[in-house]
C-alpha positions in Angstrom: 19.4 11.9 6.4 21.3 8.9 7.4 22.3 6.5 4.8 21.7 2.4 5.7 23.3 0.0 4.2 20.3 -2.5 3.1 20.8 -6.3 2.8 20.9 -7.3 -0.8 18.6 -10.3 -0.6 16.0 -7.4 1.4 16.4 -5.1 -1.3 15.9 -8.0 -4.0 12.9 -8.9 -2.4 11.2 -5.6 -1.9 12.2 -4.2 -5.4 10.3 -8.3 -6.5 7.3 -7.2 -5.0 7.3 -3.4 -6.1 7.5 -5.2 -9.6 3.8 -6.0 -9.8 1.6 -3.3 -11.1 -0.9 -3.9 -8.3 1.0 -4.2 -5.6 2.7 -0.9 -6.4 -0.2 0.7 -7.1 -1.1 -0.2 -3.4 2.2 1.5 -2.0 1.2 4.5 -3.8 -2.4 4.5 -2.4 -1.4 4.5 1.1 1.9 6.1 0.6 0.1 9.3 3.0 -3.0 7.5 4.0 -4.6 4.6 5.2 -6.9 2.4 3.2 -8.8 -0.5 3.7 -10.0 -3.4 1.5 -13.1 -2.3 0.5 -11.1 0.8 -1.0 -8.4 -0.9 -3.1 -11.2 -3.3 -4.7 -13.0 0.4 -5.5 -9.7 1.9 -7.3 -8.2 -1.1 -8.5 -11.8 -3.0 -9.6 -10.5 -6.2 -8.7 -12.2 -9.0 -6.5 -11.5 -8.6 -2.6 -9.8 -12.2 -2.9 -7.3 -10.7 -5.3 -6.8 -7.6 -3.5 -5.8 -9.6 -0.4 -3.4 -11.6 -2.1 -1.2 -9.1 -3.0 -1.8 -7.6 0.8 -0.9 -10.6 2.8 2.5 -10.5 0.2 2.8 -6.9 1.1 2.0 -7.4 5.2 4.3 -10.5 4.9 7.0 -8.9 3.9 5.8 -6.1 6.4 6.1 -3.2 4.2 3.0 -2.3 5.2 1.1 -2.4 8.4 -2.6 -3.3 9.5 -4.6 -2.1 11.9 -8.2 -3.4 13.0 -10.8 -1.0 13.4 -14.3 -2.8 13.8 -14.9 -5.1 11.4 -12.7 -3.5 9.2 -8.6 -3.6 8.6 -7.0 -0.4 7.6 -3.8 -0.4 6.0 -0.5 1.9 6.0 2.9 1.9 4.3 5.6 1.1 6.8 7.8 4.1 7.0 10.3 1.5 9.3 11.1 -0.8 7.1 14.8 -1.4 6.2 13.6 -1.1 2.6 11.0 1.9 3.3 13.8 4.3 1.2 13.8 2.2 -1.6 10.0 2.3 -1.5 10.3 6.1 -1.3 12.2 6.9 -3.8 9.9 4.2 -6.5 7.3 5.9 -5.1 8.0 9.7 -6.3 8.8 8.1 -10.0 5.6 6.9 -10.4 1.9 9.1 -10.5 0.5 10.4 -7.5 -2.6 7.8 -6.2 -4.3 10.6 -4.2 -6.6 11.8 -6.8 -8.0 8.1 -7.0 -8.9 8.1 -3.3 -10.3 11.6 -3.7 -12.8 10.6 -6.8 -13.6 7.7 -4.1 -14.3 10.5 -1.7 -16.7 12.4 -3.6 -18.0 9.3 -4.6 -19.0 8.6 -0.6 -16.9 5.0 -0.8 -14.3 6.1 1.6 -17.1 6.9 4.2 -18.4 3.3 3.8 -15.2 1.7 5.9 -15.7 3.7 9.0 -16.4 1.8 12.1 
């Protein structure tokens, strides 16, 4: 793997937002999948408002991407990002999300955000 050198004030920022609970929380839950609203407000039983909040900061900062499907917006972690291997490597430190959106599966929430 190629090593990058990564701005400082980038990796400041990015390592600032990965700071909040939620918002890494997030990262993990689409860290190999794509989620939309309706799901985070599910896991993280938090108002939609709140939910977007800490995704425009995220899609601001465009570590993650968004992607319209219908009435619904389907979010992704963006694996191009100058900062994506700082991401990465907070990302395997902390628990993996993907039982969260299973129970959410079996639950038949996921199925709700199809178009």
């Amino acid at each position: 793997m190629e090593k990058t050198i990564i701005e400082l004030e980038q990796a400041a920022q990015t390592l600032k937002l990965l700071g909040d609970k939620t918002r890494l929380t997030i990262l993990g839950l689409v860290k190999d999948s794509e989620c939309c609203v309706c799901e985070f407000v599910e896991v993280l039983q938090m108002s939609q408002p709140s939910i977007s909040q800490h995704l425009r900061k995220l899609r601001d900062a465009g570590l993650v991407k968004e992607q319209r499907r219908g009435q619904w917006i389907f979010y992704s972690l963006n694996r191009e990002h100058a900062t994506y291997p700082i991401i990465q490597q907070v990302l395997e430190q902390i628990p993996d999300q993907k039982e969260k959106l299973k129970a959410l599966e079996e639950a038949g929430l996921r199925i709700q955000c199809d178009s």
